[in-house]
C-alpha positions in Angstrom: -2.9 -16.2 27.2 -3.9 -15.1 23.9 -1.9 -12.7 21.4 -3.7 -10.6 19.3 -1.8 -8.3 16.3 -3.5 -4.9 16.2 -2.5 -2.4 13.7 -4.4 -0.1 11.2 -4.1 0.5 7.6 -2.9 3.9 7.7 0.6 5.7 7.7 -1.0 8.7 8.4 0.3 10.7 11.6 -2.6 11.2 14.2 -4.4 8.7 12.5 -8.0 8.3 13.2 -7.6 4.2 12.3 -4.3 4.1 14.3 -6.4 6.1 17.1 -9.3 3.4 17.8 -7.1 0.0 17.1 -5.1 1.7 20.2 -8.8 1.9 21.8 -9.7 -1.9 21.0 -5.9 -3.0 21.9 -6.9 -1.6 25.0 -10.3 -3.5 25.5 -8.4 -6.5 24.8 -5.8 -5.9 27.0 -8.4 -5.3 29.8 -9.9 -8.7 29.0 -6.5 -10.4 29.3 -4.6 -10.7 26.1 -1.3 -10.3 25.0 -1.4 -7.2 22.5 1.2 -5.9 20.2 0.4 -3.1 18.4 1.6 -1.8 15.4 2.1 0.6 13.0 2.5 -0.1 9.2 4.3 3.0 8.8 7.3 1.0 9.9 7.2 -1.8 7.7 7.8 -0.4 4.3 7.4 -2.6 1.5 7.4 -2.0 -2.3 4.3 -2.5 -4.0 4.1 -6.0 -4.3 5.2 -7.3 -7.9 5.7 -11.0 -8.2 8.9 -10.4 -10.6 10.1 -7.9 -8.3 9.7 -11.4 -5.8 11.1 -13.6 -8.1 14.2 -11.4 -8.1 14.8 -10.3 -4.7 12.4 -12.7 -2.3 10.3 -11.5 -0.1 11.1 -7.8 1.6 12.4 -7.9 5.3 9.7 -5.6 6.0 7.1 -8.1 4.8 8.9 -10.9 6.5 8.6 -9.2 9.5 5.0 -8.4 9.2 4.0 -12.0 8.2 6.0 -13.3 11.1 3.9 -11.0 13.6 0.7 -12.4 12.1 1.6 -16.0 12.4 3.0 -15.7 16.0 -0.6 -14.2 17.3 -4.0 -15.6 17.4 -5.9 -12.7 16.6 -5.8 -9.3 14.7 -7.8 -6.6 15.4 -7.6 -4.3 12.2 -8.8 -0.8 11.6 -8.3 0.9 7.9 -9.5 4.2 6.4 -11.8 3.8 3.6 -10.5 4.9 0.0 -13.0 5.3 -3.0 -15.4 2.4 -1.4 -12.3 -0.1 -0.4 -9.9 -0.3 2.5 -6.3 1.7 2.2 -3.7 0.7 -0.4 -1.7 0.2 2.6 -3.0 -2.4 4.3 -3.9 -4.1 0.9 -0.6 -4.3 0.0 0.8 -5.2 3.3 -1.8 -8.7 3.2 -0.3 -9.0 0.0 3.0 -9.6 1.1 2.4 -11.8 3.5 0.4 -14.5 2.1 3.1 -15.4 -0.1 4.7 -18.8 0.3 8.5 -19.6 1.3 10.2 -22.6 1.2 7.9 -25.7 1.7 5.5 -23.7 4.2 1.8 -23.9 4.2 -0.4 -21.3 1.8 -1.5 -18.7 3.6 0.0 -19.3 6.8 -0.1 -16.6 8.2 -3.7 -16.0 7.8 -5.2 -19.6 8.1 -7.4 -20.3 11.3 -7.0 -16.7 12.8 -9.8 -14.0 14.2 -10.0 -10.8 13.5 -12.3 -7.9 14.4 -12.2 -4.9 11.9 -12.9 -1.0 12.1 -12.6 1.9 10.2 -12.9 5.6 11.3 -13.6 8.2 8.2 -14.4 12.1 7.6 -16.9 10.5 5.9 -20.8 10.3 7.1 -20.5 6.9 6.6 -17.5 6.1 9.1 -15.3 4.0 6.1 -18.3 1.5 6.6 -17.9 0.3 3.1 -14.3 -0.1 3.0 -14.9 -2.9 5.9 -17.3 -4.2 3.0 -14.2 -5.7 1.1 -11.9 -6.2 3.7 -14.4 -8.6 5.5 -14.4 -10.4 2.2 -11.0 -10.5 1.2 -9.8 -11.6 5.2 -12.2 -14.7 4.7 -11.1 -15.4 1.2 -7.6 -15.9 2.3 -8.9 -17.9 5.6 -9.5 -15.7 8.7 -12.2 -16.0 10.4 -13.6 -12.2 10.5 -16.3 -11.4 13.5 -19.5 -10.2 13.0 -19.1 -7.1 15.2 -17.2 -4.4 13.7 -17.7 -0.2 14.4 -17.7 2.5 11.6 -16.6 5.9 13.2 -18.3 8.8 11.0 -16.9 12.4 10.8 -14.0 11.1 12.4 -12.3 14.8 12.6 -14.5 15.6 15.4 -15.2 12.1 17.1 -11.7 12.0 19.2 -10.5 14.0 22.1 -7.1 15.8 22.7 -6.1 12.3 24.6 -7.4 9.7 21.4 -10.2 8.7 23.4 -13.6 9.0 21.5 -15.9 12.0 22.4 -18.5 9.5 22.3 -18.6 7.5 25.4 -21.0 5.1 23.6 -18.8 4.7 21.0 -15.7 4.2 22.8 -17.3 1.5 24.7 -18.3 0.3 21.7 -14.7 0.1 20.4 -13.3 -0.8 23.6 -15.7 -4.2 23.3 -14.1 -5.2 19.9 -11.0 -6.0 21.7 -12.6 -7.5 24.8 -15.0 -9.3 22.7 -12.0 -10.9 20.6 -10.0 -11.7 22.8 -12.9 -13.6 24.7 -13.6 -15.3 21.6 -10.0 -16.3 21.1 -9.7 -17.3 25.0 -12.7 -20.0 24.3 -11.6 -21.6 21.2 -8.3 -21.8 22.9 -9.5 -23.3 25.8 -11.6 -25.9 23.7 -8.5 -26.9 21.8 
C-alpha cells in the first residue's frame, strides 16, 4: 500500500487549503492509500536561520515533519497564495526539512517523491500563481510534481457548511488529485 503525506500550507483555522487537501486525502483514500494528514499549525518551527542551526540543530518540530515526508511516498500539498508565491508557512517548513544530519543523503526527504499540489484563494485566480513557484521549487529540490493540479477561485464562497465544495465539478476534480496520485504512486511501486 502506498503512503501519501497530505497537508496544506496554512495555520489558518477553517482553512480553505486545509479544506480541499482533506478533499484529495479523501480521493486518495478511496483509491487505496495510506493517508496521514496534517496540519502545519502543529509543527512550529522558527524561521529557519542556519546559525540559529548551527547552534541548536535542527527543531523537533522540523524533525518531525521531515520524518513524515521521508516515511511516505507521496504528498499531496495545498497552499494559499501570498503576493504571487505560496505561504511563508509551508516555505519555511520545506526549509527545514531539507537540511542534512549526520552522514544522510541531501534532500532526503524530498528525493524520488510525487506530489500533487492545490491552492484555494479569495482571489479570482484561485492562488493559481502561487502553485507557479511551488511546482518549481518542489522539482528543484527533487520531487517529482504532477501535471494535474486545481486552483479554487473566490474560495469564501466555493465550500459548504460540511468542507465539501459547492461545486460538484470541482470537488470531483479535487477528489481525483488524490485518486490520481495515489494511482500513480501504486504503478511505480509495483514496477519497482
Amino acid at each position: 500500500m502506498v503512503k501519501i503525506l497530505a497537508f496544506s500550507g496554512s495555520a489558518r483555522k477553517d482553512s480553505y487549503n486545509q479544506k480541499i487537501v482533506e478533499i484529495a486525502a479523501g480521493g486518495a483514500r478511496r483509491a487505496g492509500a495510506e493517508v496521514t494528514l496534517i496540519n502545519l499549525a502543529d509543527f512550529e518551527m522558527p524561521i529557519f536561520n542556519e546559525d540559529l542551526e548551527k547552534k541548536e540543530g535542527m527543531p523537533a518540530a522540523a524533525r518531525d515533519f521531515k520524518s513524515l515526508l521521508i516515511v511516505h511516498d507521496g504528498f499531496l500539498i495545498a497552499s494559499p497564495e501570498y503576493n504571487s508565491a505560496f505561504s511563508p508557512l509551508l516555505k519555511n517548513a520545506i526549509d527545514w526539512a531539507s537540511r542534512r544530519e549526520g552522514d544522510e543523503l541531501p534532500l532526503l526527504a524530498y528525493r524520488g517523491k510525487l506530489a500533487t499540489i492545490m491552492s484555494a484563494s479569495p482571489g479570482a485566480l484561485g492562488g493559481l500563481r502561487g502553485l507557479v513557484f511551488l511546482r518549481l521549487l518542489l522539482s528543484n529540490i527533487g520531487v517529482t510534481v504532477q501535471s494535474g493540479q486545481q486552483a479554487i477561485a473566490n474560495a469564501a464562497k466555493a465550500f459548504n457548511d460540511d468542507g465539501s465544495l459547492v461545486d460538484s465539478v470541482q470537488q470531483e476534480a479535487v477528489i481525483d488529485l488524490g485518486v490520481d496520485l495515489a494511482r500513480t504512486l501504486e504503478k511505480l511501486k509495483s514496477t519497482g
